[in-house]
FIRO-865761 format. One line per field, with one value per residue (C-alpha): residue number from 1; residue in one letter; y, x, z. Coordinates in steps of 0.25 Angstrom, whole numbers, plus 5000, padded with zeros to 4 digits. Layout:
k = [NUM,...] .
r = [a,...] .
Y = [Y,...] .
X = [X,...] .
Z = [Z,...] .
***
This chain:
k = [1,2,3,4,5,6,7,8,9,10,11,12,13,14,15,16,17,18,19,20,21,22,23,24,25,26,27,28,29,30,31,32,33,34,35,36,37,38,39,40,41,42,43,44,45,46,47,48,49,50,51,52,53,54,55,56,57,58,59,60,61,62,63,64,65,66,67,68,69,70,71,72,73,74,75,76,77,78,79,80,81,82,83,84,85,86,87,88,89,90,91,92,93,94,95,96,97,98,99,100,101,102,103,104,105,106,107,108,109,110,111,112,113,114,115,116,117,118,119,120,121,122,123,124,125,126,127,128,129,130,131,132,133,134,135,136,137,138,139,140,141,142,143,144,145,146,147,148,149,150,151,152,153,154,155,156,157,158,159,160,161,162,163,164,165,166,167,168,169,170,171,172,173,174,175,176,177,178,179,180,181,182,183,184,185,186,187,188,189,190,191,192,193,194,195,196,197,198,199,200,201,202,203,204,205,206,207,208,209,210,211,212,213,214,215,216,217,218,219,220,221,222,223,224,225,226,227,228,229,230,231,232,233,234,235,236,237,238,239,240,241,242,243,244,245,246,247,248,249,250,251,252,253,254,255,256,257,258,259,260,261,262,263,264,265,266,267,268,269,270,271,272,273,274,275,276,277,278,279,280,281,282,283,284,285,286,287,288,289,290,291,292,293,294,295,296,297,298,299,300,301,302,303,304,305,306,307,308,309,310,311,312,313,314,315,316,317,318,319,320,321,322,323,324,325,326,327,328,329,330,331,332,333,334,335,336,337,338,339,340,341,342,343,344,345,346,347,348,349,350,351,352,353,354,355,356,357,358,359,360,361,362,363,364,365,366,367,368,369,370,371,372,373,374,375,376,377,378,379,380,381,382,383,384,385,386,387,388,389,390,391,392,393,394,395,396,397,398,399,400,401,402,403,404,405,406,407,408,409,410,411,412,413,414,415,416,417,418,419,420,421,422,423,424,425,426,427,428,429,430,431,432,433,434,435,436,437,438,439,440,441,442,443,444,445,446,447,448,449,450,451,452,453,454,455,456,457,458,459,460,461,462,463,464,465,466,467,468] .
r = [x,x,x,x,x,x,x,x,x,x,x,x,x,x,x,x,x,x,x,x,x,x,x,x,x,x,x,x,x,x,x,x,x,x,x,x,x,x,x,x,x,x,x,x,x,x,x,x,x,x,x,x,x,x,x,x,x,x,x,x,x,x,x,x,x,x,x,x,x,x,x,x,x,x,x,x,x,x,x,x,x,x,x,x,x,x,x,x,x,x,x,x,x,x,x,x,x,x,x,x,x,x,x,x,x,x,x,x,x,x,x,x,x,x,x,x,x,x,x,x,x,x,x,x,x,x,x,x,x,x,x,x,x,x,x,x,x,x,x,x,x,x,x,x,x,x,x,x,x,x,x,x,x,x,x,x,x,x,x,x,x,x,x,x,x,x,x,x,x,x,x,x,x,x,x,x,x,x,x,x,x,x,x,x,x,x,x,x,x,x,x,x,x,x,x,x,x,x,x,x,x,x,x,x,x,x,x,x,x,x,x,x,x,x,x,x,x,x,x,x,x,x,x,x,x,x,x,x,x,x,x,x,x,x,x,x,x,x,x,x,x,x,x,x,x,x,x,x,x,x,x,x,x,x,x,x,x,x,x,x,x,x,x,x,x,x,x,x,x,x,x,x,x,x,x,x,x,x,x,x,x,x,x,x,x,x,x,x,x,x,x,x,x,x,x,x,x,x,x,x,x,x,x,x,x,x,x,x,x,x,x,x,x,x,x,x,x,x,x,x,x,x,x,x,x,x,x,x,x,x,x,x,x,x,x,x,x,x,x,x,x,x,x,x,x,x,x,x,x,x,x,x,x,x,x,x,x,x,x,x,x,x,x,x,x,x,x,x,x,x,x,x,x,x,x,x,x,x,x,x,x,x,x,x,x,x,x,x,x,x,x,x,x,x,x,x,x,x,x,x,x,x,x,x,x,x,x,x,x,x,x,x,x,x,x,x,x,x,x,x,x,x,x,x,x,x,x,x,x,x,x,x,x,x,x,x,x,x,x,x,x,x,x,x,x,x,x,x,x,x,x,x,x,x,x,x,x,x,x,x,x,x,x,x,x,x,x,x] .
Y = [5000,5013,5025,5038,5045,5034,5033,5048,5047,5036,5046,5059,5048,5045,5058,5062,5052,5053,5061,5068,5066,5049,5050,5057,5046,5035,5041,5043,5031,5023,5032,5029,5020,5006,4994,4988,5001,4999,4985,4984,4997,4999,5011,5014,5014,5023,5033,5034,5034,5047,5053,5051,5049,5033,5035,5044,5035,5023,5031,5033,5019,5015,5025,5020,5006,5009,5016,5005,5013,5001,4986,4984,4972,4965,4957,4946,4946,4936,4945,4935,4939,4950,4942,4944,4931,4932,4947,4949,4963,4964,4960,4950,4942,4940,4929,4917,4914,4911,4915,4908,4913,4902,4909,4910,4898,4908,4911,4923,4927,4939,4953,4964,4970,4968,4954,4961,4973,4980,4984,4992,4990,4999,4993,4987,4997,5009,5002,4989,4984,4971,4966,4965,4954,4949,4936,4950,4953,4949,4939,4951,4961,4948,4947,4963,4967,4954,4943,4954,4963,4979,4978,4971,4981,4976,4983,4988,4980,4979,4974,4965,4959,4957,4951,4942,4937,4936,4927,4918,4907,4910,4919,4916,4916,4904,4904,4896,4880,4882,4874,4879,4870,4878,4876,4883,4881,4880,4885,4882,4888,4891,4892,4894,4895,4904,4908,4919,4915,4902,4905,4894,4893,4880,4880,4874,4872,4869,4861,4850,4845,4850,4841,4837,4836,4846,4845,4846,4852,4856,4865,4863,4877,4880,4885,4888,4877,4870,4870,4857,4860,4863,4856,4855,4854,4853,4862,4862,4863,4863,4860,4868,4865,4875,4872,4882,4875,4886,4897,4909,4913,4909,4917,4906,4911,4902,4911,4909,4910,4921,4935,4943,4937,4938,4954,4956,4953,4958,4974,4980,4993,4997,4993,4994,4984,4978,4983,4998,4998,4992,5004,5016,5024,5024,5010,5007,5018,5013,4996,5000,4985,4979,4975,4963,4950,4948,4935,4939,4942,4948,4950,4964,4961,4978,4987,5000,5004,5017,5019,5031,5034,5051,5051,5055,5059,5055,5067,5076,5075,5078,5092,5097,5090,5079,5087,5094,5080,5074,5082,5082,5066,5067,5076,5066,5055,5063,5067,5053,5048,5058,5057,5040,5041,5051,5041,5029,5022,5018,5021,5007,5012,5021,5016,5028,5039,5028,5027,5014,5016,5009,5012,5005,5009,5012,5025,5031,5028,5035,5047,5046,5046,5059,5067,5061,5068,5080,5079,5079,5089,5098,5093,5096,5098,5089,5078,5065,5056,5043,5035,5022,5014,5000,4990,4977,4964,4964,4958,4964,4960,4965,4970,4974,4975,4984,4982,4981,4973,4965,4961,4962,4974,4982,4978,4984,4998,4999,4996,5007,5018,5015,5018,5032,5043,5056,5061,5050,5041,5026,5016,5003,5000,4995,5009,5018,5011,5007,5015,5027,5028,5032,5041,5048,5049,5055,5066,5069,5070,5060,5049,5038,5033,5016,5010,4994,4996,4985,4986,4979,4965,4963,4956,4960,4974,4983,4994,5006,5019,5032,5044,5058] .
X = [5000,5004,5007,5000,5009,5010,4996,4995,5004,4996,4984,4993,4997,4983,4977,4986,4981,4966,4953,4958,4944,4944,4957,4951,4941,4951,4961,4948,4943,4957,4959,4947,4936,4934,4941,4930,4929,4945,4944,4939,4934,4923,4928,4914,4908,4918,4915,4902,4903,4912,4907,4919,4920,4919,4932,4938,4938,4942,4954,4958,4957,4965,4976,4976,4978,4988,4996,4992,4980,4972,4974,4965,4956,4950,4937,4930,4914,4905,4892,4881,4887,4897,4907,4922,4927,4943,4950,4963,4972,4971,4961,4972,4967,4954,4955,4946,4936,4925,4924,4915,4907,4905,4895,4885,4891,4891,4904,4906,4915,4924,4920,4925,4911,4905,4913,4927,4928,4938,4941,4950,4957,4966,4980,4986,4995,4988,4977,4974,4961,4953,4950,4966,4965,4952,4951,4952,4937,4923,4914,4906,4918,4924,4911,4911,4925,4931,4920,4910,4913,4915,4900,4892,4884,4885,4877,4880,4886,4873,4865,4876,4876,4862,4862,4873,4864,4854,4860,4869,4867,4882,4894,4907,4921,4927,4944,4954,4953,4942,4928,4913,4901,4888,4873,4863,4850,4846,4832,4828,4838,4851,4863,4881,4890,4900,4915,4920,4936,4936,4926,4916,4902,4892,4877,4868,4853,4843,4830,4822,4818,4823,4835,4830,4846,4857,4865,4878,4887,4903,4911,4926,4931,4943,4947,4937,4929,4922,4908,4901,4890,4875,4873,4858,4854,4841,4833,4838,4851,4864,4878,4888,4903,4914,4927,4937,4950,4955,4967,4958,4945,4933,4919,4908,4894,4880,4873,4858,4856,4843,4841,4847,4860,4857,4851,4864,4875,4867,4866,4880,4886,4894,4910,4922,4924,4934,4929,4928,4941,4947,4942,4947,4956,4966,4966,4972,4981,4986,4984,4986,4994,4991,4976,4976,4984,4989,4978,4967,4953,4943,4929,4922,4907,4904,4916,4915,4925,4928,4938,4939,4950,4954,4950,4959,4970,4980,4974,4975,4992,4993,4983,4988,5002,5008,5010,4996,4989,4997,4992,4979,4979,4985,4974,4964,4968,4969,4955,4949,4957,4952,4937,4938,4942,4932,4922,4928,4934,4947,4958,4962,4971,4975,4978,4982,4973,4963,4957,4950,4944,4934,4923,4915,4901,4895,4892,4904,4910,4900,4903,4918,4914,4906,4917,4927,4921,4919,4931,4940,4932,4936,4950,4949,4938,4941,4946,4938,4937,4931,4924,4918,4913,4908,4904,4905,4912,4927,4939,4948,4962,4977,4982,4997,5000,4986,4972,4962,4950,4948,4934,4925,4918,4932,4933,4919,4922,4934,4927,4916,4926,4930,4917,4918,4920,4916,4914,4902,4906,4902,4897,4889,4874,4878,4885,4874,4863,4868,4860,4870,4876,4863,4861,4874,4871,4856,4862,4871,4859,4865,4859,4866,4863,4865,4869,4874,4890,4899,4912,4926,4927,4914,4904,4892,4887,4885,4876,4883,4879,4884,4883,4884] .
Z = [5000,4996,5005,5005,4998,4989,4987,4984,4972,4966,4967,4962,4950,4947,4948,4936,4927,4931,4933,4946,4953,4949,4955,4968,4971,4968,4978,4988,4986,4989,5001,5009,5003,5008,5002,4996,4988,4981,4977,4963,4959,4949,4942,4938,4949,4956,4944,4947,4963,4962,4950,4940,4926,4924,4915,4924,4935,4925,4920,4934,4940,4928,4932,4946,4942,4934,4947,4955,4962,4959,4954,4942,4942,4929,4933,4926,4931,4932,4924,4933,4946,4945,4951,4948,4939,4937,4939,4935,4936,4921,4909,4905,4916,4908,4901,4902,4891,4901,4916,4925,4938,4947,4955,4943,4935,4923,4913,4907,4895,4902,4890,4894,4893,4906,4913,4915,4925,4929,4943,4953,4968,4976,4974,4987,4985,4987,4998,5004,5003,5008,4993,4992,5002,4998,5011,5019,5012,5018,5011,5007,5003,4996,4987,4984,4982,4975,4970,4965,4954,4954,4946,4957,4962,4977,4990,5001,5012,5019,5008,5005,5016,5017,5002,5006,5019,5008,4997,5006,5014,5021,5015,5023,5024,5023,5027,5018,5022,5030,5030,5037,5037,5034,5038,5028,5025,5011,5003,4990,4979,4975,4982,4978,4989,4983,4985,4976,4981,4977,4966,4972,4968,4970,4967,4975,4972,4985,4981,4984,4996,5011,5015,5030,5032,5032,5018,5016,5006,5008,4996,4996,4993,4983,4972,4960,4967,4955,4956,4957,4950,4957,4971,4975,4989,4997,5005,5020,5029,5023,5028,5018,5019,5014,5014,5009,5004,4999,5005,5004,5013,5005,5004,5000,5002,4999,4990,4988,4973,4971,4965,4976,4973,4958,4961,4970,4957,4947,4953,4944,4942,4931,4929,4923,4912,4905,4893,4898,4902,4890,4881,4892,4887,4900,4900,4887,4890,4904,4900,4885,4884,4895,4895,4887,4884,4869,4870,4877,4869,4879,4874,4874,4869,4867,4862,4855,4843,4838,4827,4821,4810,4803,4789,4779,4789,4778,4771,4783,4782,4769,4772,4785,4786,4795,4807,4807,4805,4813,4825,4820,4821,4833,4840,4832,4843,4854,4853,4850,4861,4871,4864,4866,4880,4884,4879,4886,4877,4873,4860,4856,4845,4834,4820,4812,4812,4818,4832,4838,4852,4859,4869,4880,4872,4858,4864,4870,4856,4849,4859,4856,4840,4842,4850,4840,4825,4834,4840,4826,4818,4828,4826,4812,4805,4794,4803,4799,4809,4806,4817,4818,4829,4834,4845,4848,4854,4854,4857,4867,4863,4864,4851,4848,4863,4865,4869,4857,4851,4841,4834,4824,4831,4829,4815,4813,4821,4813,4800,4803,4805,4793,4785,4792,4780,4787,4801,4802,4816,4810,4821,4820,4823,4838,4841,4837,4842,4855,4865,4872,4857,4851,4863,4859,4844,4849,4858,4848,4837,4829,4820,4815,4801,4799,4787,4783,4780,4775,4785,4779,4784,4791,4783,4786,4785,4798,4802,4802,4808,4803,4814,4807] .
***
């Protein structure tokens, strides 16, 4: 751990690079909130509890992971449950085809859409806190700050732990290599005892007629205990066995299966994805080689691609000079940089006199387009900046040593901006019409006229939408 003077030069360091008021509420929060409150951050849900800018407060946790304020945390979740699958300090810990929850007996295929999140914690460096030992944690701290994700909407302590009371039939701490005997009384229904350390789930089904002896039923406890598939039981007394033949306290709880549990999981709040943060400016600027592995193919199901391209910029050297063009390029990038990362998103690369960027949202690209053609005319008024912009699935990929994408839907964005002729922006049908898109084009008293076009290498002709 830090000292204080050492700390404040971690701050004085951060504040340089950041949004002086995110930096504010990142030093005030490490100073003096509790340590549930600084392991695994959600970054938008800090935003909106202190009123900052969402990528403000992204920028700045960046920064501060990147001068070891914070230890970045890359979190594969179960969609069912919100429970945390595999983490890994980076995304190249992400590599599985297929992660399975054995809570809720469900795979899922880890996108970058909505399955990956990423989080923040203090570093050790700068302040200890419980989850950095997590056999120091409560049953019920254990659950919120390592087992649930930063998008479980959980309650307050109260009404947690009357929930728990509610769906459990006995939660406990059970030491490393040691056994307890349970007496319980089971009703009709469903049961799992569960233990998030040792990734233990059994279902049990309760039916038929009451046992008029008490039952028994023993778990041995180790690691990734397989399942045995569903026990069934009957009505009446039970005598449970644990036994924890592991090195590490375990947390096993008998849930009853029922809506509360189901209404509990499924209250969410927003958070950073995986996929939000792979099109953020500041974090292809900070991790600009270092997101990906050279053979690593993560899924995104929904990406926006603008490219844009300066028409007859060949002709522009031969009328204003090298030196005189030149700047003007020059300037051409610096405003479409700064125009795509006001708007979210991301410059992937530059080819030429070409830009490829992508956002989060049809919309925020559609925004970008806008500021763009204003942007240049007033550069120069016979500037021509040609825009074209899709959405769809992707790959993630590493390309020459850099985070890129790969796909079909790449191909397509690329093609459009290529039938652009004049200051026209080019997008396909699922741009315009998507709903906060259209919005946009409304306020701004805009209609978009559709016509079937014939893109190079794609066989089938797509609906192509002009915006004047």
């Amino acid at each position: 751990m830090k000292s204080p003077q050492q700390t404040d030069t971690l701050f004085d360091a951060l504040r340089q690079s950041v949004d002086a008021k995110a930096a504010d509420a990142i030093e005030t929060v490490i100073l003096e909130a509790p340590d549930r409150e600084l392991c695994r951050i959600n970054v938008l849900a800090f935003a909106g509890k202190h009123q900052l800018d969402e990528d403000d407060v992204i920028a700045a946790f960046l920064h501060g992971a990147r001068l070891g304020i914070f230890d970045m945390s890359w979190n594969v979740l179960c969609p069912a449950c919100g429970g945390v699958l595999d983490s890994g300090a980076t995304l190249k810990t992400v590599r599985q085809a297929e992660y399975r929850c054995v809570l809720c007996a469900a795979g899922c295929e880890p996108t970058l859409d909505d399955i990956v999140e990423v989080t923040f914690t203090v570093s050790t460096r700068v302040r200890k806190i419980a989850a950095h030992d997590p056999e120091t944690l409560s049953w019920a701290e254990y659950y919120r700050q390592i087992f649930w994700s930063s998008c479980v909407d959980l309650p307050d302590d109260v009404t947690f732990e009357k929930w728990v009371k509610e769906t459990t039939l006995g939660a406990l701490e059970l030491p490393a290599g040691e056994k307890i005997v349970l007496s319980l009384e089971l009703a009709e229904g469903f049961l799992d005892v569960f233990d998030p350390v040792v990734n233990m789930s059994q279902s049990i089904e309760v039916k038929g007629e009451p046992a008029r002896k008490s039952q028994s039923l023993s778990f041995i406890m180790t690691r990734d205990h397989p399942a045995a598939g569903d026990i069934q039981m009957r009505p009446g007394p039970l005598r449970l066995t644990l036994e924890n033949r592991t090195n590490v306290r375990t947390l096993p709880a008998i849930w009853v299966v029922s809506d509360k549990v189901h209404d509990l999981v499924r209250k969410r709040r927003p958070f950073l994805t995986a996929k939000r943060l792979l099109t953020n400016q500041t974090f292809r600027d900070i991790y600009r080689t270092d997101a990906l592995d050279v053979d690593q193919r993560l899924k995104i199901t929904s990406l926006t691609f603008l490219f844009t391209d300066l028409k007859g910029s060949t002709e522009l050297y031969e009328r204003v000079g090298d030196l005189a063009a030149y700047d003007l390029v020059r300037a051409h990038f610096r405003i479409l940089n700064q125009i795509v990362a006001a708007e979210s998103g991301a410059v992937v690369k530059t080819i030429g006199d070409a830009v490829m960027a992508t956002f989060p949202t049809p919309d925020r690209a559609m925004a970008a387009a806008l500021k763009m053609r204003e942007a240049l005319q007033e550069l120069k008024d016979d500037l021509l900046l040609k825009i074209g912009i899709h959405e769809g699935p992707c790959l993630a990929v590493l390309l020459n040593d850099r985070q890129d994408y790969f796909g079909r839907t790449v191909n397509i964005a690329a093609r459009v901006q290529g039938l652009a002729t004049s200051r026209s922006i080019f997008a396909t049908s699922g741009v315009v019409t998507d709903t906060q898109a259209s919005k946009l084009l409304q306020s701004n008293g805009i209609s978009a006229s559709p016509e079937k076009r014939s893109l190079r290498g794609i066989a089938n002709q797509i609906e192509i939408f002009e915006i004047p």
